[in-house]
Structure formats: structure tokens, C-alpha cells
C-alpha positions in Angstrom: -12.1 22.9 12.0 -8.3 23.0 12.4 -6.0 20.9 10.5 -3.7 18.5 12.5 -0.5 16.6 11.0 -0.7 12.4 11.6 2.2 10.0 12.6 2.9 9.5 8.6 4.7 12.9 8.7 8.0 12.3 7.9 9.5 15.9 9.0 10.6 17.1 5.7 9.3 20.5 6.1 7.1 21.1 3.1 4.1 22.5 4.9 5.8 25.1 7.4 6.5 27.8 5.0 3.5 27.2 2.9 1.4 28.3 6.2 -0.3 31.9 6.0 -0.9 32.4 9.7 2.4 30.9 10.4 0.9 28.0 12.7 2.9 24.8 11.7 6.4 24.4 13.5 9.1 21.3 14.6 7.9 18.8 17.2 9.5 16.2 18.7 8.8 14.0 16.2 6.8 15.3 13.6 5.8 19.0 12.9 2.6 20.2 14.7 -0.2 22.8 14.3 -1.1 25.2 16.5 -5.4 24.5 16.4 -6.0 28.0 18.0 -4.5 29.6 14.9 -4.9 27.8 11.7 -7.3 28.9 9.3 -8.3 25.4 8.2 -6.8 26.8 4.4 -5.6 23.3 3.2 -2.3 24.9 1.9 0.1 22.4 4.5 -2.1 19.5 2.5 -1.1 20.4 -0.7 2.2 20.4 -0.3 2.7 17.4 1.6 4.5 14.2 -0.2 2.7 11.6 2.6 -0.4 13.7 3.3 0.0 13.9 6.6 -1.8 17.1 7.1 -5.6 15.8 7.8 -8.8 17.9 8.7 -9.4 17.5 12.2 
């Protein structure tokens, strides 16, 4: 089970470096995660100030 990022995200950046596989990058709006490659880790959560990050 991926992780995905919410609406709350407020694009400050937190989770993209904390990423292993490198997976999390800029939307439009809000940063997104590629589902294919994530890991389901948790490390973008724990970093996040609004918890945007959720399982899927």
C-alpha cells in the first residue's frame, strides 16, 4: 500500500528529500507520489508539519 499526499499539503517541501526511493516531487498544487515506486516507509509522514502524507 502506497502512500499518497492529501489537499492539506501546503507545499513546503519537507517530505521530498526525506524520500529513499526518491518518489515524491512538485505538482500543480501540492507535491505528489509516484504509487508505482514508493515503499510505503512512512518517512514523508514524519516529517510533515500538516500530515498530509496518508496511507492509501
Amino acid at each position: 500500500m502506497a502512500y499518497v499526499i492529501t489537499d492539506a499539503c501546503i507545499s513546503c517541501g519537507a517530505c521530498e528529500p526525506e524520500c529513499p526511493v526518491n518518489c515524491i516531487s512538485a505538482g500543480d498544487d501540492i507535491y505528489v507520489i509516484d504509487a508505482d515506486t514508493c515503499i510505503d516507509c512512512g518517512a514523508c509522514a514524519g516529517v510533515c508539519p500538516v500530515d498530509a502524507p496518508q496511507p492509501e
